[in-house]
Each structure stands twice: as structure tokens, then as C-alpha cells.
Residue, then its C-alpha position, 0 to 999 in steps of 0.5 A: x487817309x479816312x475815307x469819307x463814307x455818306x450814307x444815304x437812307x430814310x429808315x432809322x435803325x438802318x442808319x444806326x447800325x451802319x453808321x456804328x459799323x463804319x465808325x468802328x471800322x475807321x470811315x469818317x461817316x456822314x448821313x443823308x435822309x433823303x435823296x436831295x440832301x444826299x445830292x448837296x452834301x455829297x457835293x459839299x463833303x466829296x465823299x469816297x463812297x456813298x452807300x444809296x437806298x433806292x427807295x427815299x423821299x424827294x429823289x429816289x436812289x436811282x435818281x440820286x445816283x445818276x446826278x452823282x455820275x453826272x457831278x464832274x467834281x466826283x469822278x472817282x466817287x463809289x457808289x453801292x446801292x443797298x436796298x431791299x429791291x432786289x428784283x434783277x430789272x432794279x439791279x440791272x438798273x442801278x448798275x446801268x446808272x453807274x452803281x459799282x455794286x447792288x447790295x439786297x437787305x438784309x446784308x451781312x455786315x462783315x460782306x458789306x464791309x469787305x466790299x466797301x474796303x475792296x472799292x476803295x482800295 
């Protein structure tokens, strides 16, 4: 079965790279641009897994994240939060709003891919 991976980020090249990156890897890919967008299509496409900027138009990451957790229809939904704040009071938040894992750009692609595999395992 392919995993449906949404990508949800406002900053283009970010999009790019990862959406090459999980299309190579074999993922049916999706990508959202800013916060409410991410909340309808996540409800419309159920994807596995949903990789969450923090910082978006219309909602923000964290606030995307706690309505997903808060969607019954996505109970089983992963939820890596990858952005370039990395403060711990930011990562202690979004794992507190049900992130399963807090990612700081930059990243390393081939961690990123480990982890996505390791959640959806």
C-alpha cells in the first residue's frame, strides 16, 4: 500500500525538495500552503502522515496540529513538525499538541526519510 504524505509549508524550494524526495521514495504526495488548506485537504485525502511548518499563513502549525488531533476521522494520522524553530518551549509545545516528532531545519533528508519510514511502520 502508498502512503499518502500531505506536506504542509509556505516556502517554495522547501516544497520542492521534499516533494521530489518522497515521490522518489515511493509516498503518494500532497502539498498544502498554508494552515487551512492543510485542515481541508487532510480531511478530504486522510493521509498517513503530515509533515507541519510551524510558521504559515492563516493558521499556524501548532494550530493546525491540535485541530488534526482533535478530527476523529484521523486517529492513526503521524504528524512530524518541521521547522526552523527550534527553541525547546516550541518543541515541548508541538509534541504537547500531539506531534509525534519535531524536526529543526535544516534537515538531513535521509534522517527525514528514516523517520517518516520508522512512523509508518
Amino acid at each position: 500500500m502508498t502512503h499518502r504524505v500531505l506536506i504542509v509549508d509556505d516556502e517554495p524550494n522547501i516544497v520542492i525538495s521534499l516533494e521530489y524526495l518522497l515521490k522518489k521514495e515511493g509516498f503518494a504526495v500532497h502539498v498544502a500552503t498554508d494552515g487551512e488548506a492543510a485542515l481541508a485537504m487532510a480531511a478530504e485525502l486522510r493521509p498517513d502522515l503530515v509533515l507541519l511548518d510551524v510558521m504559515m499563513p492563516k493558521k499556524s502549525g501548532f494550530e493546525v496540529c491540535e485541530a488534526l488531533r482533535a478530527n476523529p476521522d484521523l486517529p492513526a494520522l503521524k504528524i512530524i513538525m518541521l521547522t526552523a524553530k527550534g527553541r525547546d518551549t516550541e518543541i515541548t509545545k508541538g509534541l504537547a499538541l500531539g506531534a509525534n516528532a519535531y524536526v529543526t531545519k535544516p534537515f538531513s533528508t535521509k534522517d527525514l526519510v528514516a523517520q517518516i519510514k520508522t512512523l509508518l511502520a
